[in-house]
C-alpha positions as CSV (number, residue, x, y, z in Angstrom):
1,X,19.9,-5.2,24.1
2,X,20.1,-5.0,20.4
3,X,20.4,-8.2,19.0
4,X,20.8,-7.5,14.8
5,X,20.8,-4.1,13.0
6,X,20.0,-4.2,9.5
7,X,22.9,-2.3,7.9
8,X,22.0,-2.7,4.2
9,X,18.9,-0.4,2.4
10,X,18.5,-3.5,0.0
11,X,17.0,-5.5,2.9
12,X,13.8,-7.7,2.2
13,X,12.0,-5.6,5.3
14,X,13.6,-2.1,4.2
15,X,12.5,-2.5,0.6
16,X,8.7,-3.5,1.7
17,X,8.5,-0.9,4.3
18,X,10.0,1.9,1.8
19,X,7.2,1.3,-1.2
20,X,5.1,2.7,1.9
21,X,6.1,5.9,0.1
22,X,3.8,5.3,-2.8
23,X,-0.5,5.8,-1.9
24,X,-1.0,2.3,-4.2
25,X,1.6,0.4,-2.2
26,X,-0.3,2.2,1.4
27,X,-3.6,1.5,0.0
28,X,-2.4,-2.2,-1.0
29,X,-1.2,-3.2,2.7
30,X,-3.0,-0.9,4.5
31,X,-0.1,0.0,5.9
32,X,1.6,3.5,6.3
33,X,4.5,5.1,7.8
34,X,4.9,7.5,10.6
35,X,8.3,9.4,11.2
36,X,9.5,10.6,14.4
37,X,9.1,10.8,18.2
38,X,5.7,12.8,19.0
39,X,3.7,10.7,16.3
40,X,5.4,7.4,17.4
41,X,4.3,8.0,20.7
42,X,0.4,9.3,19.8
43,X,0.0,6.0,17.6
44,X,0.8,4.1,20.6
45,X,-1.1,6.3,22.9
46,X,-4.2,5.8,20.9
47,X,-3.8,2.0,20.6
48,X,-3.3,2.7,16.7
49,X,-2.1,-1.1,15.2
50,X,1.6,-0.8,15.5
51,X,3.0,-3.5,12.8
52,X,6.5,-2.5,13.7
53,X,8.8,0.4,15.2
54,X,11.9,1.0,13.0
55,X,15.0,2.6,15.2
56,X,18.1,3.6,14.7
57,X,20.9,1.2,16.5
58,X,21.3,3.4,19.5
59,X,17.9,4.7,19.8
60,X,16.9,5.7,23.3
61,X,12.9,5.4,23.6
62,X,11.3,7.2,26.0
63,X,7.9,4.9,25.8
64,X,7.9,1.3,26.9
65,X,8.2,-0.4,23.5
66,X,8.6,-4.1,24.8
67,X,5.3,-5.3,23.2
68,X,5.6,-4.3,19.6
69,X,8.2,-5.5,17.3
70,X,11.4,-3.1,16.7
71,X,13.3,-3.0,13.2
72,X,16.9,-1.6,14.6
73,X,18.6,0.2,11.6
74,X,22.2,1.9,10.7
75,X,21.2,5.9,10.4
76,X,22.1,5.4,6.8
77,X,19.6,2.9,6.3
78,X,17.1,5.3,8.6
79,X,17.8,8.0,5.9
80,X,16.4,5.8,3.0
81,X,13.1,5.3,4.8
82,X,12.4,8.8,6.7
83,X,11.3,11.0,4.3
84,X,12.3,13.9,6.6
85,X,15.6,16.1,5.7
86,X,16.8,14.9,9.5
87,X,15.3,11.8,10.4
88,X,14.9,11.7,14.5
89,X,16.0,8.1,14.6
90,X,12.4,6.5,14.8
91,X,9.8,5.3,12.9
92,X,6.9,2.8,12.5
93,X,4.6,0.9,10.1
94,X,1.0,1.5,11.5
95,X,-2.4,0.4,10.3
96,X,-5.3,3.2,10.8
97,X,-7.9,1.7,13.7
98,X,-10.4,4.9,13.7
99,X,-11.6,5.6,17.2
100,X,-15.7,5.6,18.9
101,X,-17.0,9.3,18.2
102,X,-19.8,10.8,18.5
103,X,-19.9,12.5,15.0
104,X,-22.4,15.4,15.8
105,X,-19.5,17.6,14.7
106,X,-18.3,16.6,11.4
107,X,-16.2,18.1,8.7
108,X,-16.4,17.5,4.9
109,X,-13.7,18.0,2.6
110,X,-14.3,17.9,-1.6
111,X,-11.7,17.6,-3.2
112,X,-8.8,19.2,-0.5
113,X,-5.4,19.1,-2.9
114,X,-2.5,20.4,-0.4
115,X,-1.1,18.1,2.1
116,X,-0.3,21.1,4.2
117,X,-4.1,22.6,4.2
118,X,-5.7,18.9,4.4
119,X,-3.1,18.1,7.9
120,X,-4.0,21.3,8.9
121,X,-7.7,21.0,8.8
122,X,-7.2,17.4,10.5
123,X,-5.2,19.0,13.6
124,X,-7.9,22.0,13.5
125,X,-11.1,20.0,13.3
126,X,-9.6,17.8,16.5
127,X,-9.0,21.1,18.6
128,X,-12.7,22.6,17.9
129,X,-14.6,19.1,18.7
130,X,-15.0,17.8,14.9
131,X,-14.4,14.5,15.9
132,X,-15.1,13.1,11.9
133,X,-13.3,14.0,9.2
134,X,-15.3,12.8,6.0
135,X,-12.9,13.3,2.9
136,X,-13.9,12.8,-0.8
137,X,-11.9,10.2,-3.0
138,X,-10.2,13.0,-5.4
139,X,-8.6,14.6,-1.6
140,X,-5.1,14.4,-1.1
141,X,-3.8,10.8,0.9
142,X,-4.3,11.7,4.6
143,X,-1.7,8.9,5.4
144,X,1.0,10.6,3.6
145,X,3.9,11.8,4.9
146,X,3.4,15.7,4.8
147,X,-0.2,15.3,5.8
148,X,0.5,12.8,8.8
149,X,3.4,15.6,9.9
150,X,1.0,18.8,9.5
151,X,-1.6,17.0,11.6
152,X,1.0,16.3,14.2
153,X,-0.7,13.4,16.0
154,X,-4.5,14.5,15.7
155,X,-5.0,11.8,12.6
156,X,-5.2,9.3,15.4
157,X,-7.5,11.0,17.8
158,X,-10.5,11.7,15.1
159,X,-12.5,9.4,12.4
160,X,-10.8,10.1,9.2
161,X,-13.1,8.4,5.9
162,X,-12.7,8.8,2.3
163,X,-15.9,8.3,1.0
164,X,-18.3,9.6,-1.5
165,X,-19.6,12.7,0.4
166,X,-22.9,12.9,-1.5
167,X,-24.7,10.2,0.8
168,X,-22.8,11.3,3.9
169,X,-24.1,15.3,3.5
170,X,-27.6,14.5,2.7
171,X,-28.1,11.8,5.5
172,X,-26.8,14.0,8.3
173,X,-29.6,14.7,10.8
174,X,-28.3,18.0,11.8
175,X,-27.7,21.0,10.1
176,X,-25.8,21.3,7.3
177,X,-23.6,24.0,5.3
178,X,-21.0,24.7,3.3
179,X,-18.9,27.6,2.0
180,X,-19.9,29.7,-0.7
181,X,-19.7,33.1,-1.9
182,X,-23.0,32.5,-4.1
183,X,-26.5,34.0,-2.2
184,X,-24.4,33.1,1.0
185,X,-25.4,33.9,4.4
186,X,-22.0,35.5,6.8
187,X,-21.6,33.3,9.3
188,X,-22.7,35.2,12.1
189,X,-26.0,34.6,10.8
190,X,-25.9,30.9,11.2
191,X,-27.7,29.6,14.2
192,X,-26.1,27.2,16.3
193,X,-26.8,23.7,16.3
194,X,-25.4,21.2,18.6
195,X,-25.1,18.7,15.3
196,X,-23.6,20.4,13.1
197,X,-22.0,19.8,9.4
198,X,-19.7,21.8,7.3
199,X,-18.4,21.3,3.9
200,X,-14.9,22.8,2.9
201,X,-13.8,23.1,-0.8
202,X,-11.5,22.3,-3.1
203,X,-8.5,25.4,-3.3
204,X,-9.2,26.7,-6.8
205,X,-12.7,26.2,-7.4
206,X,-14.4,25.6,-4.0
207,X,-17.3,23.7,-2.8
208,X,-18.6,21.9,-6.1
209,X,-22.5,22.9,-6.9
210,X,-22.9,19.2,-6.6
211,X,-21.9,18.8,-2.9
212,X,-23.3,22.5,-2.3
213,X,-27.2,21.0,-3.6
214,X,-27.2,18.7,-0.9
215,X,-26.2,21.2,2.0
216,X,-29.1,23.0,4.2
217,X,-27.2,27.1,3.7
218,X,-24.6,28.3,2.5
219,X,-22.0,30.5,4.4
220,X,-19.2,33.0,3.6
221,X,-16.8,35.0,5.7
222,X,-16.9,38.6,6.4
223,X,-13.8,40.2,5.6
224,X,-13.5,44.3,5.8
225,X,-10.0,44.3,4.1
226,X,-9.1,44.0,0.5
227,X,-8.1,40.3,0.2
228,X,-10.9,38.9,-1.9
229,X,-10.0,35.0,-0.5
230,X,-8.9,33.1,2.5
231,X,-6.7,30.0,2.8
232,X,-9.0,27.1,2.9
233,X,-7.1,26.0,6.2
234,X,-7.6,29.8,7.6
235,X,-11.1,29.5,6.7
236,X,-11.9,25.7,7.9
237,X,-10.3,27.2,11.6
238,X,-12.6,30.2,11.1
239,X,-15.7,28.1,10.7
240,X,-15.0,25.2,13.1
241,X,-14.1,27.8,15.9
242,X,-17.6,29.0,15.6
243,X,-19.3,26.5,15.7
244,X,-16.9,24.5,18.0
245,X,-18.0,21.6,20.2
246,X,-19.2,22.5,23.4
């Protein structure tokens, strides 16, 4: 039963959950916001830390919710904090807790700008067996709202860091490469390797020459038609197909 339903979007909670918008205020608590059924359900799935579940007043869960806290709302005070256009009635306030992985497939983003391409690249390294995700400090928030929705649940089931990705490409005992259209091998060239880096680039400019010095070879994409680019997304799911985790 429902005991209290905050009704007013000037509540102490509702104002401390909604700065949750803002990367500082996320980065300050540690704290994010997820929105909706499916990624409600993942984060409790994969025993994500569940501070609370925010619901509208008649909410009807279809996962057993009786040992995390639940914030019961009015649907105009659901509006204020979903950032979606039609809120589906449930939310919650989750800390990351990264899962055990083996990490011989990893990913490496410099400097990924689009919340769209970086959520994409998330939900496609997790279906081809990159189980880490190493992003650089200038990518996009990968706890944001549009990144947390593109990657539809796969944020939880990877090792997201954001890190300087200097010391992580040079210290990886496999083999390393990144994508470049400079005295670049096609990528039917590369051998195999069952540890295996790659390094994805910023949208305008690429890989930087500074990441791309530390790499073991550089790959590009064979393409017979006229575009002269690919979506970095496109081309991340291109590269992580091939060399996909057995």
């Amino acid at each position: 039963m429902v005991t209290e339903v905050i009704t007013s979007k000037d509540n102490a909670r509702i104002k401390n959950l909604r700065k949750l918008h803002k990367k500082k205020e996320r980065s300050k608590a540690g704290m994010f916001l997820i929105d909706g059924e499916h990624l409600v359900e993942e984060a409790v799935k994969f025993s994500q830390q569940i501070h609370y579940i925010i619901a509208e007043e008649n909410y009807s869960f279809s996962i057993n919710v009786s040992n995390f806290e639940v914030i019961y709302v009015t649907e105009s005070v659901m509006k204020t904090l979903s950032q979606l256009d039609t809120p589906q009635g449930v939310m919650a306030a989750v800390s990351y807790m990264p899962p055990e992985v083996s990490g011989n497939k990893v990913l490496v983003l410099d400097d990924i700008q689009d919340p769209g391409n970086l959520g994409t690249l998330i939900r496609t390294a997790d279906a081809f067996g990159f189980d880490r995700v190493v992003m650089s400090t200038e990518t996009v928030d990968p706890f944001s709202d549009k990144v947390l929705r593109s990657a539809q649940g796969s944020t939880f089931h990877i090792k997201l860091e954001v890190t300087d990705i200097h010391p992580v490409i040079e210290s990886f005992n496999g083999l390393s490469i990144g994508t470049s259209l400079r005295d670049a091998e096609y990528l039917e060239d590369i051998p195999q390797a069952d540890e295996m880096l790659v390094v994805l680039g910023n949208e305008g400019r690429g890989v930087s020459d500074a990441a791309l010095n530390y790499v073991d070879r550089t790959v590009k994409i064979h393409m017979p038609g006229n575009s002269e680019s690919l979506n970095v997304a496109i081309a991340g799911g291109i590269l992580m197909h091939h060399f996909k985790a057995e």
